[in-house]
C-alpha positions in Angstrom: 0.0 0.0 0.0 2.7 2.6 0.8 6.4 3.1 -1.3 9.5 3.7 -0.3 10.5 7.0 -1.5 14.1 5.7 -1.7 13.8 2.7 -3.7 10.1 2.7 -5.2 9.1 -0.8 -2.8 6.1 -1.7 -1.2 7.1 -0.7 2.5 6.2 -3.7 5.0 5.5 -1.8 7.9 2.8 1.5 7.2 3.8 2.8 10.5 7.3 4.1 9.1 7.4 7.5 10.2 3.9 7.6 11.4 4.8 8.5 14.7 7.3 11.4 13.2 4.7 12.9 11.5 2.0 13.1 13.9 4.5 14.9 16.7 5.4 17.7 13.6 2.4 18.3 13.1 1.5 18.8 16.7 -1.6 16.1 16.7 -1.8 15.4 20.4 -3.5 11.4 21.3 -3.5 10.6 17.8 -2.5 6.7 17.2 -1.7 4.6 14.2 -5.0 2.5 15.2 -7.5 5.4 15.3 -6.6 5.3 11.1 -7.5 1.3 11.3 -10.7 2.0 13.5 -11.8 4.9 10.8 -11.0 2.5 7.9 -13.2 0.0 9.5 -15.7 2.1 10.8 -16.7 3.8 7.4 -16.2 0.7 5.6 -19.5 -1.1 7.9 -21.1 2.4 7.5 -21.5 1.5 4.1 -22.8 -1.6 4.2 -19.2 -3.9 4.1 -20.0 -7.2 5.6 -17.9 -8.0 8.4 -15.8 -10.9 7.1 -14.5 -8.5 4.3 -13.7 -5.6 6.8 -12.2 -9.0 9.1 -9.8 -10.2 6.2 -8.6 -6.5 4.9 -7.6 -5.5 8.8 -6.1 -9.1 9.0 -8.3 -9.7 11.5 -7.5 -13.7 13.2 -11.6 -13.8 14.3 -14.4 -11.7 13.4 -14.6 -11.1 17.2 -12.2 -8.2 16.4 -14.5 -7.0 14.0 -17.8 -7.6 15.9 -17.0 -4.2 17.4 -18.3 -2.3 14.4 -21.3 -4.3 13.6 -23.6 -1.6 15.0 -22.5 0.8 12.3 -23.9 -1.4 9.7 -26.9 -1.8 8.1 -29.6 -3.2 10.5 -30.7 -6.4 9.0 -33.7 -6.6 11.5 -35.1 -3.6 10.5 -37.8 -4.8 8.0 -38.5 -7.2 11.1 -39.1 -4.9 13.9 -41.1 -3.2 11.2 -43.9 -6.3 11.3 -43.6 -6.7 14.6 -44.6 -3.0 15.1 -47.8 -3.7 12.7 -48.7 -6.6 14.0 -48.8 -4.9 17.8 -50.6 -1.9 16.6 -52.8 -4.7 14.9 -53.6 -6.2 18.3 -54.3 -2.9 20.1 -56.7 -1.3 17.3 -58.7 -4.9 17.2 -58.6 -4.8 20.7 -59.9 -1.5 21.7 -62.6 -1.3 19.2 -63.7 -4.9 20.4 -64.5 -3.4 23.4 -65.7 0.2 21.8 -68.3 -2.2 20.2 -69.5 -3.8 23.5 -70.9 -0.8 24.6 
């Protein structure tokens, strides 16, 4: 992902110089994770399953990733939808059961 500058290579550690540049440009509690929790973060925003955002972090487990699985798209959603109409259901045929009684 990143070059050397010197010799044009893929550089094997990212972190090269990380630390450097953070301290000139006077970022205070600024670490090389917060850029792997953004990655990830904005990845699920956007609907990446877990196992992918898992296998591009390097990630051994998704229990790593499991952490950003409330950013992503809500899979129960259209669920907790029915549910909703089908308690609302209950309640309308209920009261006006007993509107009609009297």
């Amino acid at each position: 992902m990143f070059q050397s500058a010197k010799t044009g290579e893929p550089v094997e550690n990212g972190r090269h110089g990380f630390d450097d540049v953070v301290a000139e440009a006077h970022i205070k509690n600024f670490r090389w994770h917060d850029l792997r929790h953004t990655f990830a973060s904005r990845l699920r925003m956007k609907g990446a399953p877990l196992e992918d955002i898992a296998d591009l972090l390097r990630h051994k487990s998704l229990w790593m990733t499991r952490r950003y699985a409330h950013l992503g798209p809500n899979k129960l959603t259209p669920v907790q939808t029915t549910l909703r109409l089908v308690a609302l259901k209950l309640l309308c045929s209920n009261h006006f059961r007993g509107v009609a009684q009297w």
